[in-house]
One Martini backbone bead per residue (centre of mass of N, CA, C, O) as a GRO file, in nm:
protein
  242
    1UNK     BB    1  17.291  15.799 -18.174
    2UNK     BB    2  17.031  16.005 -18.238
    3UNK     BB    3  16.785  16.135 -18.122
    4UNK     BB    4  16.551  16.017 -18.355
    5UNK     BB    5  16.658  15.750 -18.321
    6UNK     BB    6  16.558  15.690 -18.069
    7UNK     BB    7  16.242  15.737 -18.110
    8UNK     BB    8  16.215  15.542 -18.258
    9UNK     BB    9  16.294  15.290 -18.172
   10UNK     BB   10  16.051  15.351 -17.891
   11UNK     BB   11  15.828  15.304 -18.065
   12UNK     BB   12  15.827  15.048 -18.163
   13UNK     BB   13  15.823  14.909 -17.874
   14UNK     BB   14  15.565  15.085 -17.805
   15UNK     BB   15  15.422  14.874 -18.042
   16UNK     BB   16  15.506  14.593 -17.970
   17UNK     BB   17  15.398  14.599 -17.647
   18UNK     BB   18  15.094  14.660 -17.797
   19UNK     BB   19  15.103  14.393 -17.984
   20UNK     BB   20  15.134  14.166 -17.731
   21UNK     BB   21  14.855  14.236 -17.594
   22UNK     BB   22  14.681  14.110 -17.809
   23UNK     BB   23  14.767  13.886 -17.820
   24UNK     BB   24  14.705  13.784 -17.544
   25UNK     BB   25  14.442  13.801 -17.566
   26UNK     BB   26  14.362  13.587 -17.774
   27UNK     BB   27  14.511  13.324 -17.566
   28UNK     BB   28  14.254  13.317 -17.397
   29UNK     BB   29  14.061  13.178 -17.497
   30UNK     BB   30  14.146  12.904 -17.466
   31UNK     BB   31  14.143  12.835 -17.168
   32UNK     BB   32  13.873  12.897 -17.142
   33UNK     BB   33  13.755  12.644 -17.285
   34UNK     BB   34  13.884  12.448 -17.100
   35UNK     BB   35  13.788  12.525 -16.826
   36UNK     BB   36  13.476  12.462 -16.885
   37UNK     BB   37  13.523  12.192 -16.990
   38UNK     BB   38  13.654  12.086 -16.695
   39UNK     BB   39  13.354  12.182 -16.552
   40UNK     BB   40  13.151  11.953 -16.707
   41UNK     BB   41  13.321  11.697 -16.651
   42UNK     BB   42  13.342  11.721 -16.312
   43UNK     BB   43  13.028  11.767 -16.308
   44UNK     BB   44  12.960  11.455 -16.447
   45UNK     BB   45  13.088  11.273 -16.236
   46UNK     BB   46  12.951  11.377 -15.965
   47UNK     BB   47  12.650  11.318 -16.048
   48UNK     BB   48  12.747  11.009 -16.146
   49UNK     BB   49  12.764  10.923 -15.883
   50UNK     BB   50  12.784  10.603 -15.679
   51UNK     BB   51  12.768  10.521 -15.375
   52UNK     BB   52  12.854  10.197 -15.194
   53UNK     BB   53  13.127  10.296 -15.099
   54UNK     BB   54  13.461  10.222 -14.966
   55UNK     BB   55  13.607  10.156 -15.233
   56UNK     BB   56  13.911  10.181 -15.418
   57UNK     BB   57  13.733  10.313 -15.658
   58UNK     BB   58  13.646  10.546 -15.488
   59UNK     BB   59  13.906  10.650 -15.374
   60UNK     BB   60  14.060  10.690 -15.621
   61UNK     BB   61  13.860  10.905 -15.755
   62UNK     BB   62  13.815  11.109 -15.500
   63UNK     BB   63  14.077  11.207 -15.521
   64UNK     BB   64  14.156  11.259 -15.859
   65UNK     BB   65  13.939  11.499 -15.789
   66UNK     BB   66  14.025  11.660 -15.618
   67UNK     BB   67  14.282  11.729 -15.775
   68UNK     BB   68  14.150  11.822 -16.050
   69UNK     BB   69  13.989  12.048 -15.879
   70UNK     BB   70  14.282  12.192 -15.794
   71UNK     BB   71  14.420  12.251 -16.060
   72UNK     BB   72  14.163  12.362 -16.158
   73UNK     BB   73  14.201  12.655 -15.950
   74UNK     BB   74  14.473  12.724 -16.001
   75UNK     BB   75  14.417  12.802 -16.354
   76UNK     BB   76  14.217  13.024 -16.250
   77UNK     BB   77  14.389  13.170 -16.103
   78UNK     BB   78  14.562  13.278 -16.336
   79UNK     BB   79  14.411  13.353 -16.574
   80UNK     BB   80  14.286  13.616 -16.371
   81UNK     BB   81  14.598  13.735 -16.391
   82UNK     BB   82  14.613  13.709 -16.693
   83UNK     BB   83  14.348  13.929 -16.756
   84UNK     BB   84  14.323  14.076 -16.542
   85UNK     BB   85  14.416  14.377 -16.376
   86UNK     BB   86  14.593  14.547 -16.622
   87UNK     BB   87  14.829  14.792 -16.670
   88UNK     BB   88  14.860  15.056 -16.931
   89UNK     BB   89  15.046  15.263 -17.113
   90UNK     BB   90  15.014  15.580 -17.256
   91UNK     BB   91  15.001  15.818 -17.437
   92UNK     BB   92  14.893  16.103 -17.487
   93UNK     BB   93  14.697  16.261 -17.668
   94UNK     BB   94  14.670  16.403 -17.962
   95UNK     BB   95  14.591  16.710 -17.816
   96UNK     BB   96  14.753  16.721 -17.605
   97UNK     BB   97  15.024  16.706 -17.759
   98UNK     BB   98  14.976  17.006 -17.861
   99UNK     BB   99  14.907  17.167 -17.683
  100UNK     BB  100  15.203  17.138 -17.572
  101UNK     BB  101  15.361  17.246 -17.807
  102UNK     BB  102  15.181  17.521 -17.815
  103UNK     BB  103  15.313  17.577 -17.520
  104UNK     BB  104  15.653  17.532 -17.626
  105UNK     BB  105  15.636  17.787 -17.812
  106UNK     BB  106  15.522  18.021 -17.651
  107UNK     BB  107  15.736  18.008 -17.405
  108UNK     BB  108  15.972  18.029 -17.658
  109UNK     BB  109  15.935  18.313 -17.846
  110UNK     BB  110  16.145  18.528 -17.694
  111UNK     BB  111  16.335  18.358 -17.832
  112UNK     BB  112  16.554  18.344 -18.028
  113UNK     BB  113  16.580  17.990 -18.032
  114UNK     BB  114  16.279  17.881 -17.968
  115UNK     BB  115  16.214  17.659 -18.148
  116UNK     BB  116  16.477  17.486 -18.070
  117UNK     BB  117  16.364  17.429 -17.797
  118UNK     BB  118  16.096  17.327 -17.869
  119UNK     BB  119  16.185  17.080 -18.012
  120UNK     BB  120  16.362  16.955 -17.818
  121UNK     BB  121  16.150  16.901 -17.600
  122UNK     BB  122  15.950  16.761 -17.724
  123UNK     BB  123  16.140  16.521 -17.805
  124UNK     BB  124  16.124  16.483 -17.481
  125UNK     BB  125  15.874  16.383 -17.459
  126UNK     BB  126  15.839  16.144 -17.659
  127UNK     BB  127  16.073  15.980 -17.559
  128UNK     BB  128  16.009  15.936 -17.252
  129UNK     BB  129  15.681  15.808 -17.302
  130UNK     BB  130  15.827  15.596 -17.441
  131UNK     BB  131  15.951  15.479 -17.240
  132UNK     BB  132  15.808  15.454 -16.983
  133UNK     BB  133  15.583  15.280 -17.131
  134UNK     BB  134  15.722  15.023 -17.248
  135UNK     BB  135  15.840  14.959 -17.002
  136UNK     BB  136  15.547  14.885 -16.840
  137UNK     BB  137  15.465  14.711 -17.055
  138UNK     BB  138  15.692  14.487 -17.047
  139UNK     BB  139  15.581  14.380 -16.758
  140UNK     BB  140  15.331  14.321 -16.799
  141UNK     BB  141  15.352  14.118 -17.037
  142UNK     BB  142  15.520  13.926 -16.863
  143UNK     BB  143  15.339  13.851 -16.678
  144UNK     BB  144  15.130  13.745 -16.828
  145UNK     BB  145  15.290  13.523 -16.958
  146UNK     BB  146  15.312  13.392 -16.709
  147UNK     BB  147  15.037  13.300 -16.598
  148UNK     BB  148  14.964  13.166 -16.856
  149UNK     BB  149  15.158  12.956 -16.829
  150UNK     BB  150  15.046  12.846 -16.552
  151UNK     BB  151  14.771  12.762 -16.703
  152UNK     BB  152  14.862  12.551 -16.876
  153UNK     BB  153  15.004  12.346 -16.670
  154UNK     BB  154  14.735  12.310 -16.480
  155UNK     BB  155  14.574  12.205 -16.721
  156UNK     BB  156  14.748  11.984 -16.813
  157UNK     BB  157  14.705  11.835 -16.493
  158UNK     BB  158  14.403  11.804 -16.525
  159UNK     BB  159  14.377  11.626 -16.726
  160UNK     BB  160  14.552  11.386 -16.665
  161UNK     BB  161  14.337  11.360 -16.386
  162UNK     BB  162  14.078  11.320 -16.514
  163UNK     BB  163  14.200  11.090 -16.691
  164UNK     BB  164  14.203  10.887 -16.457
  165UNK     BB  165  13.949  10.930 -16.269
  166UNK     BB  166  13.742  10.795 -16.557
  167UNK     BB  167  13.865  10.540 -16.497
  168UNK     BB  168  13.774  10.482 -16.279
  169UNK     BB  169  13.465  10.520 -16.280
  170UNK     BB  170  13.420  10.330 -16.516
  171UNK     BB  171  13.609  10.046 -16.428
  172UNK     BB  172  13.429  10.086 -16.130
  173UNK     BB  173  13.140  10.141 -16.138
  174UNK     BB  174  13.046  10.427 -16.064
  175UNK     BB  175  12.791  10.467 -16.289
  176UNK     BB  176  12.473  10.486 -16.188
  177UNK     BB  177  12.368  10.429 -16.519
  178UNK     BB  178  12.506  10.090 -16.510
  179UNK     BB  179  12.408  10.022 -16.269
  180UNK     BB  180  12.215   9.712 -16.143
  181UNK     BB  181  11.855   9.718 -16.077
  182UNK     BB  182  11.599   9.623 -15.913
  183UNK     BB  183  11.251   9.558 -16.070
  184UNK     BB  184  10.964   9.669 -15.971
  185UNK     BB  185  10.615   9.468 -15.963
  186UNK     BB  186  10.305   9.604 -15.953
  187UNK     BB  187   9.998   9.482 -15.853
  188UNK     BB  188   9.676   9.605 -15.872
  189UNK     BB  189   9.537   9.373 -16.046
  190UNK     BB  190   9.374   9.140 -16.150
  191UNK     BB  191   9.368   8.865 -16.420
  192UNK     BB  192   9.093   8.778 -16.601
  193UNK     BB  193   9.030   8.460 -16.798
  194UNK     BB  194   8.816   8.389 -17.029
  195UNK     BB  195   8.700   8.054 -17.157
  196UNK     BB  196   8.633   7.919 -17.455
  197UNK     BB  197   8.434   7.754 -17.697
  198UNK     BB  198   8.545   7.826 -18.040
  199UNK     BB  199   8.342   7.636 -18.199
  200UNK     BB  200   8.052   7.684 -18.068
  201UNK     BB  201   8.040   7.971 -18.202
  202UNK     BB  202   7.833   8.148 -18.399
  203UNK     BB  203   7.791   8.256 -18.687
  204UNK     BB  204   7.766   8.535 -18.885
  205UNK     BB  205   7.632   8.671 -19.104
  206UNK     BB  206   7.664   8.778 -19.387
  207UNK     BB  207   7.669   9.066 -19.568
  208UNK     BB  208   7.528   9.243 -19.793
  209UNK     BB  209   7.532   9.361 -20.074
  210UNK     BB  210   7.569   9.680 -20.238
  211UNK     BB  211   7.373   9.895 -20.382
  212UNK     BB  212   7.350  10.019 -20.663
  213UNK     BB  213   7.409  10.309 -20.814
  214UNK     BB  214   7.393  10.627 -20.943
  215UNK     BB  215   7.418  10.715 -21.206
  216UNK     BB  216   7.541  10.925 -21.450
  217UNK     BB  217   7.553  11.243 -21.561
  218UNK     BB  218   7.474  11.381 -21.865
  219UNK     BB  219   7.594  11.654 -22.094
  220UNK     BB  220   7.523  11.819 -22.389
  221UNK     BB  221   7.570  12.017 -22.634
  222UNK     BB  222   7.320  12.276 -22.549
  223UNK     BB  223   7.187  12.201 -22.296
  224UNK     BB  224   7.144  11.854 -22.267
  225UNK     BB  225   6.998  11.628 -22.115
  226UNK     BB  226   7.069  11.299 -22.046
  227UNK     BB  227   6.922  11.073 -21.981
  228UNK     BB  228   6.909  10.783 -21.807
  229UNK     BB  229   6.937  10.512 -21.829
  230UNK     BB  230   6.780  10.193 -21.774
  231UNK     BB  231   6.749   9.981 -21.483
  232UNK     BB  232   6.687   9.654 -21.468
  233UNK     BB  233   6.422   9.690 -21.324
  234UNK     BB  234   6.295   9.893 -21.526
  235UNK     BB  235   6.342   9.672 -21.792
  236UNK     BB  236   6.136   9.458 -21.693
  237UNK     BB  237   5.863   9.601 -21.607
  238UNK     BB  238   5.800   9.658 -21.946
  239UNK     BB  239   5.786   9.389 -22.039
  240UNK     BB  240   5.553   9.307 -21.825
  241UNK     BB  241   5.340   9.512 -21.944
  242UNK     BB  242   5.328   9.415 -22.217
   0.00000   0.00000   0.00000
């Protein structure tokens, strides 16, 4: 294998690298989400705990608590050691790099051969930079990679005594808001009930029929206004008066 055939090789590594810590970047998503909902598990069953003595589901309950949110504290700390302060290595900038290629072209202009020393220097400089970096970078990557299995495990523990915890909780009677307490009824007043004969009772006069409504307007076409009927009593009247 020749020097070209080197520099590719390290640069892949240093891409594959670099291609697994977004991956790891990504898989911490899930850890976190679940650190917070156990997070939310254990102070729901702790707010609704009520002490009523240490009887056997109480001491088992405070307990298997205990454990859950130790190992719960356990997988935050792995987690905070795989996303935080974690260093990675990267070759210098794309002009920082030319700059240096136009200065071992000049360093070597004056020699005969200098093109390729020049050429020679560079190709060792960025396979040097590559191994290097892909190298830090596998470290890294290999550490973060224990920390969130270790994240994993603890997370695993949290669950299982969470859900025994939960049973104990449950079947032991321990949340407040299941337990039966006393219903106080305070009376501010008497009621006074006062009976009597509804058959004595006078009944109220019948309200009379309503007084008949005033007829419809009518107008025919060239505006004029049709009378209106007359009412009953009008023509009454006018019979009277004949």
């Amino acid at each position: 294998m020749d020097k070209k055939d080197a520099i590719t090789l390290y640069e892949k590594l240093y891409f594959h690298e670099i291609d697994a810590r977004e991956k790891l970047n990504a898989r911490l998503q899930t850890p976190l989400t679940l650190i917070v909902s156990f997070v939310g598990v254990l102070a729901f069953m702790l707010q609704n705990y009520e002490h009523l003595g240490f009887s056997t589901a109480a001491i088992v309950f405070l307990l298997l608590l205990g454990l859950a949110t130790t190992a719960l504290a356990f997988a935050t700390f792995f987690f905070i050691r795989s996303w935080y302060n974690n260093t990675y290595s990267f070759v210098p900038a794309a002009i920082e790099t030319e700059l240096y290629r136009e200065t071992l072209k000049k360093t070597y202009a004056q020699y005969e051969n200098g093109e390729q020393l020049a050429a020679e220097h560079f190709s060792d400089y960025l396979m040097n930079y590559y191994v290097q970096a892909s190298s830090e970078n596998t470290k890294c990557n290999d550490r973060r990679s224990i920390y969130l299995h270790k994240t994993s495990g603890a997370l695993i523990t949290t669950a299982a005594v969470a859900f025994l915890a939960f049973i104990a909780f449950y079947l032991g009677g321990l949340d407040k808001s299941k337990i039966n307490k006393a219903t106080e009824v305070s009376i501010i007043s008497p009621v006074t009930i006062n009976g009597g004969n509804m058959a004595n009772t006078p009944s109220k006069p019948a309200p009379p029929p309503p007084p008949p409504p005033p007829p419809m307007r009518q107008i025919r076409e060239g505006v004029e206004v049709v009378p209106p009927p007359p009412t009953p009593n009008q023509s009454g009247g006018k019979k009277d008066g004949k």
